[in-house]
N, C-alpha and C positions, 0 to 999 in steps of 0.2 A: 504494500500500500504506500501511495505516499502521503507524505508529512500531512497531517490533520486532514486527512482525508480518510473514511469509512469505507466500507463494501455498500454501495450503491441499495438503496431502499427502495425499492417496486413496491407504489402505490395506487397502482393502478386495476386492481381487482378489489371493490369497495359494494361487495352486495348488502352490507350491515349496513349502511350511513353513517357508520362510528368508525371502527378501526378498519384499516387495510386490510386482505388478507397475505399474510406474510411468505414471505419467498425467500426459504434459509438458505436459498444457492448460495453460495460466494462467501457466508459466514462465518462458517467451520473452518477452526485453526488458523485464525490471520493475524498476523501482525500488523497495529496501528501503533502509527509514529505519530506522538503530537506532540507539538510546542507552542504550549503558550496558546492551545486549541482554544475557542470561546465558549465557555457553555453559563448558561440561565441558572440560577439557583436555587431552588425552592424547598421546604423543607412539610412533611404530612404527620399528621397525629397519628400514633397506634396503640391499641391494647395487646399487649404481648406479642409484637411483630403483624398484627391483623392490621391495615391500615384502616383507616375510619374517616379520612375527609381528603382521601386522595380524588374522587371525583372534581370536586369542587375546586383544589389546587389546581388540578392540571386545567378547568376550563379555562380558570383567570389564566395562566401562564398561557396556554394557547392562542385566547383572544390577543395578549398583550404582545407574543410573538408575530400574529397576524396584520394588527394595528400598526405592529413599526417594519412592517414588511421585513425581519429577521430570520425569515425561515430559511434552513441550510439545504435546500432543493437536492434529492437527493440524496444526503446525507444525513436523514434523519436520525436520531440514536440518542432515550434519554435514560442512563444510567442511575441507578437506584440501588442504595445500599441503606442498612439497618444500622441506624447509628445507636441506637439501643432501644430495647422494647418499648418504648414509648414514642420513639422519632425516626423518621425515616429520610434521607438525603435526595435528591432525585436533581441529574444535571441533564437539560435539554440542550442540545447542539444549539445552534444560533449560529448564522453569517456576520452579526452585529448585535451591538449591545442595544438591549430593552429599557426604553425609561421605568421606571416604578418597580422595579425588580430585582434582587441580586445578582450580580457577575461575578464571575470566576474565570478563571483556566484554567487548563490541567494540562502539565508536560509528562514527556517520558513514553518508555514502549509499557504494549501491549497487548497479552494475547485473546484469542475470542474461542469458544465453545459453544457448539448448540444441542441445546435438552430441549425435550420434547416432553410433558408430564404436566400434573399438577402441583399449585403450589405449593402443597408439604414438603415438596421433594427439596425446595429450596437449601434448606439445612446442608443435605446431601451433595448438592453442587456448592454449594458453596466452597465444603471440603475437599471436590474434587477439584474446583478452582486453584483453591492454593495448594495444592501438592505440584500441578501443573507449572503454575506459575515458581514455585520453589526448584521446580529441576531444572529452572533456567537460571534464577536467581533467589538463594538462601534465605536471602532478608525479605522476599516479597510478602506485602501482607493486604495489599489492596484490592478488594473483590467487587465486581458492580455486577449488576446486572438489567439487562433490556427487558421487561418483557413488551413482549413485540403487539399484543393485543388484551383487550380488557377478558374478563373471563365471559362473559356474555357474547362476546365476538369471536373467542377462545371455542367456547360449545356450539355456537353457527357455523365454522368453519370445522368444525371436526379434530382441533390440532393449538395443542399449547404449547409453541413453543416458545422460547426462552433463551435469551443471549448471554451467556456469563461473559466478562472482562475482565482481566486480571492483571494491574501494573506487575511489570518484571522487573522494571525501574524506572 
């Protein structure tokens, strides 16, 4: 891949009106290089990992991505880790910074996985993430994960799949 650049997101099959349905070609096992990539920052309430007002985040952040014309065409991918059972992290790609939002970036490599399952399995990939990420690099401990559809869009399409990310550094 190059520099801050993702494996291309096909959004072009949308029978829900909600989520795309996703297309794990090109997913599986890549390396992304970012420096100083852009992404949106938002952060969602949970009851022991269950999120509880992730719909409503992601609508505001979407409109607010839309509104400032920010969207990474293409290169959609919004990464989402468990910062403890009560808060969840979630970074949206962006072409450009969003007024009324938080901004971030994120450098360094990184590798991709794709599981297919529901979300209990989470825990389990997780783990499998960092063993992965550790046989590249010892110290890694950074895990994110895509999921590529709501689970309502998830059970219309037949298929949950689910992007892990793993800084190697």
């Amino acid at each position: 891949m190059r520099t801050n650049e993702t494996p291309h997101y096909d959004a072009s099959i949308n029978t829900t009106g909600c989520c795309p349905k996703f297309n794990p070609g090109g997913w599986d096992d890549q390396q992304l290089h970012f420096a100083d990539k852009p992404f949106l920052r938002a952060t969602t309430h949970s009851v022991l990992h269950v999120p509880v007002n992730m719909g409503n985040v992601f609508a505001r952040v979407s409109e607010h991505i839309d509104n400032a014309g920010a969207s990474a065409d293409g290169q959609h991918i919004v990464l989402s880790r468990d910062l403890s059972p009560w808060t969840s992290e979630h970074l949206f790609s962006v072409a450009k910074s969003v007024p009324d939002e938080e901004m971030t970036t994120l450098r360094g490599e990184f590798v991709t996985k794709v599981f297919e399952g529901a979300f209990e399995q989470t825990r389990e990939w997780h783990d499998e993430m960092l063993d992965l990420a550790r046989q590249r690099n010892t110290k890694a401990s950074d895990v994110y994960f895509f999921y590529t559809t709501c689970p309502k869009c998830a059970a219309a399409y037949g298929k949950n799949y689910v992007v892990g990310v793993a800084k190697t550094s």
